[in-house]
C-alpha positions in Angstrom: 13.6 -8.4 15.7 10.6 -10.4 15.6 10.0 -13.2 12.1 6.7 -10.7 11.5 9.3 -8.2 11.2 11.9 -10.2 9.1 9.9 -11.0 6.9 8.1 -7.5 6.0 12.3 -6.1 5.9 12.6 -9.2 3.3 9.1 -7.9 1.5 10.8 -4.3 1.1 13.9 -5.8 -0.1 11.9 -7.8 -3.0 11.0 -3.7 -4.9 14.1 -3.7 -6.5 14.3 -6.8 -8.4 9.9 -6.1 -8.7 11.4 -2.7 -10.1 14.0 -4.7 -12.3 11.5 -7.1 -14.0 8.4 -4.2 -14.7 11.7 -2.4 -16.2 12.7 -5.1 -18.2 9.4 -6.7 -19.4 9.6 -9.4 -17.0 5.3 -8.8 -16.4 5.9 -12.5 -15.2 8.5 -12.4 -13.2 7.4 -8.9 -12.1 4.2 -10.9 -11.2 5.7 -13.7 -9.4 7.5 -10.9 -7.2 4.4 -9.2 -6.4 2.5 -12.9 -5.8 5.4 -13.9 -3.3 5.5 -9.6 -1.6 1.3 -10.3 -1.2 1.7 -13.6 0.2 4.3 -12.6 2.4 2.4 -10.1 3.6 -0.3 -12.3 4.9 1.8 -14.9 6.3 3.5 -12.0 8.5 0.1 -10.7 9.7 -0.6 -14.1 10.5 2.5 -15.3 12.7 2.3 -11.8 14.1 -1.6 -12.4 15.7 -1.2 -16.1 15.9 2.3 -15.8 18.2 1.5 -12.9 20.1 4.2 -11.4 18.3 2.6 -8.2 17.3 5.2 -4.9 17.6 5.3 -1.3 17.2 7.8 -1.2 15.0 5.8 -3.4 12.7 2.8 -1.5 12.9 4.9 0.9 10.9 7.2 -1.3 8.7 4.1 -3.3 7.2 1.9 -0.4 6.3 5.2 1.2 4.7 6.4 -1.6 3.4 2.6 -2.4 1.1 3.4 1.7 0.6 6.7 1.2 -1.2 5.5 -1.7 -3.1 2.4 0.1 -4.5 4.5 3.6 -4.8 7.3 2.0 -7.5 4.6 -0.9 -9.2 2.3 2.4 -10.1 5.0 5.2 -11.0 6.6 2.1 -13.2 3.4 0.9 -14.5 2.6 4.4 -15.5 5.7 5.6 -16.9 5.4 2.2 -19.4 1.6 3.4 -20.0 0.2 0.0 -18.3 -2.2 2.2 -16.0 -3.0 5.5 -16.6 -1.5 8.2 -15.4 -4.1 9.8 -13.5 -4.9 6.9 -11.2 -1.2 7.0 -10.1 -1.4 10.5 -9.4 -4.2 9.8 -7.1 -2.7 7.2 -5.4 0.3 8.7 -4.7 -1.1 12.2 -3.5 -3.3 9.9 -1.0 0.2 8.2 0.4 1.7 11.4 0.4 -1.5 12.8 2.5 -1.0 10.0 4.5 2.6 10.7 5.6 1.7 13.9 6.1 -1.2 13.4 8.3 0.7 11.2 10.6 3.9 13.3 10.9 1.5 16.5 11.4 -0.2 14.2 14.3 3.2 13.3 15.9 4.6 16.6 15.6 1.3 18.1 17.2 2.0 15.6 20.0 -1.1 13.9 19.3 -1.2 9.5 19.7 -0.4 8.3 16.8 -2.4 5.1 16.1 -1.4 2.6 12.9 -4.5 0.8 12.5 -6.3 1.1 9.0 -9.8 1.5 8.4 -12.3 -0.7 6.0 -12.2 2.2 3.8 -8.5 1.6 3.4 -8.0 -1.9 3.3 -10.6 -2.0 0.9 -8.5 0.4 -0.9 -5.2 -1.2 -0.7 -7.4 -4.7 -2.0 -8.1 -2.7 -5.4 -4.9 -1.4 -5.8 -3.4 -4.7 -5.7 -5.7 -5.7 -8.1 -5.0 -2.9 -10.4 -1.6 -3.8 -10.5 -2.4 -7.8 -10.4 -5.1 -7.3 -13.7 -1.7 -5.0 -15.1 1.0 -7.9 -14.9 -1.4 -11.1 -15.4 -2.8 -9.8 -18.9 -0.2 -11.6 -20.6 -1.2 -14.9 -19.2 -4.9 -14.3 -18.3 -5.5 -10.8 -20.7 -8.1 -9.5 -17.6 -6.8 -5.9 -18.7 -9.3 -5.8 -21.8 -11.6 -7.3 -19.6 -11.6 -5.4 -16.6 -9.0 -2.9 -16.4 -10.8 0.0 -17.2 -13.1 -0.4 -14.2 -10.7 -1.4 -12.0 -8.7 1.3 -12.3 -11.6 3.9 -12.1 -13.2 1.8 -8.9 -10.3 2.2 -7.4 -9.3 5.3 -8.4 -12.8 6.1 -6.7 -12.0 4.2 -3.2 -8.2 6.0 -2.8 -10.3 9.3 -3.1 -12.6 8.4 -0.4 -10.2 6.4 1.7 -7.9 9.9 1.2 -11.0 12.1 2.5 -11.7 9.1 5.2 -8.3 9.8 6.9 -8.7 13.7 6.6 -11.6 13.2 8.4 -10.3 11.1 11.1 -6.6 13.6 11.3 -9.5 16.9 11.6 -11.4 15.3 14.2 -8.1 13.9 16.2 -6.5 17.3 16.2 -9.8 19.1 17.8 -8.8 16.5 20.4 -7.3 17.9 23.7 -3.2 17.3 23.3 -2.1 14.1 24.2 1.0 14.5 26.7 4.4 13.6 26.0 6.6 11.7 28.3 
C-alpha cells in the first residue's frame, strides 16, 4: 500500500458523508467534502510522480475513485433538481461505457492501458465544475450566472470524450490479440 494509494482509499471513503450533507442540505459542508476529495486527489498524483511511487493498482483506484465521487454528487444533485436530469444521464451512460469498454478489452485479452486522454481530463475538469458552480451558489450564487452553460459545455465534452474512447476501444480491438501469460 503506497500513501498515493491511502489516500485515494481515504478520498472514496469521504462519498458517504459528501452523500450525507447533499442529502441533508449541507451544500457547504457537501462543498468542503468535495474541496478536500479534489484536493486530495492532486496531492496523491503528486506524491505518486514526485516519489516514484506510481502503481497499478492506483492507476485503477484513482480513476474509480473521481468515478464514484462524480457518479453519487450527480444522481444526488439530480434527484434534488440542482442539475438537470439530462446531463446526469449523459454522464453516467459515458462511465458506464467506460466500464464496459475496459472489461470488453480485458476479457478480449487485449492490454488494458489506464491513461486518460485530453478529451477526458478536460471532461472530468467541467464536471467538477458542474458540481463546484451546484454547491458554491449559496455562497458565491455562480449557478444564475453560469450554470446553464456549464452544464450544457459539459454535457457537450462527456459526449465527445464518450465517442473519444469508442474510438480508441474500435481501433484497439482491430489490434492483433495481445497474449496472456
Amino acid at each position: 500500500m503506497t500513501v498515493p494509494n491511502l489516500i485515494t482509499s481515504l478520498r472514496v471513503i469521504l462519498v458517504p458523508i459528501f452523500v450525507i450533507y447533499l442529502l441533508d442540505d449541507r451544500l457547504t459542508a457537501a462543498l468542503i467534502v468535495f474541496v478536500i476529495a479534489g484536493v486530495s486527489d492532486g496531492v496523491d498524483g503528486f506524491i505518486a510522480r514526485a516519489f516514484n511511487q506510481k502503481s497499478q493498482i492506483g492507476a485503477f483506484l484513482d480513476p474509480l475513485a473521481d468515478k464514484i465521487l462524480l457518479v453519487a454528487a450527480f444522481i444526488v444533485l439530480a434527484a434534488r433538481g440542482f442539475i438537470p436530469v439530462w446531463l446526469t444521464v449523459v454522464a453516467i451512460s459515458r462511465d458506464v461505457l467506460i466500464l464496459l469498454g475496459v472489461l470488453i478489452l480485458f476479457i478480449t485479452r487485449h492490454e488494458v492501458v489506464m491513461c486518460p486522454s485530453v478529451v477526458s481530463k478536460i471532461t472530468t475538469f467541467f464536471q467538477l465544475l458542474s458540481i463546484f458552480v451546484v454547491l458554491s451558489d449559496e455562497k458565491l450564487h455562480l449557478r444564475g450566472l453560469v450554470g446553464e452553460p456549464v452544464f450544457w459545455v459539459t454535457g457537450a465534452l462527456t459526449v465527445v470524450s464518450g465517442l473519444h474512447y469508442m474510438r480508441y476501444w474500435f481501433r484497439k480491438m482491430s489490434e492483433e490479440e495481445t497474449p496472456r501469460l
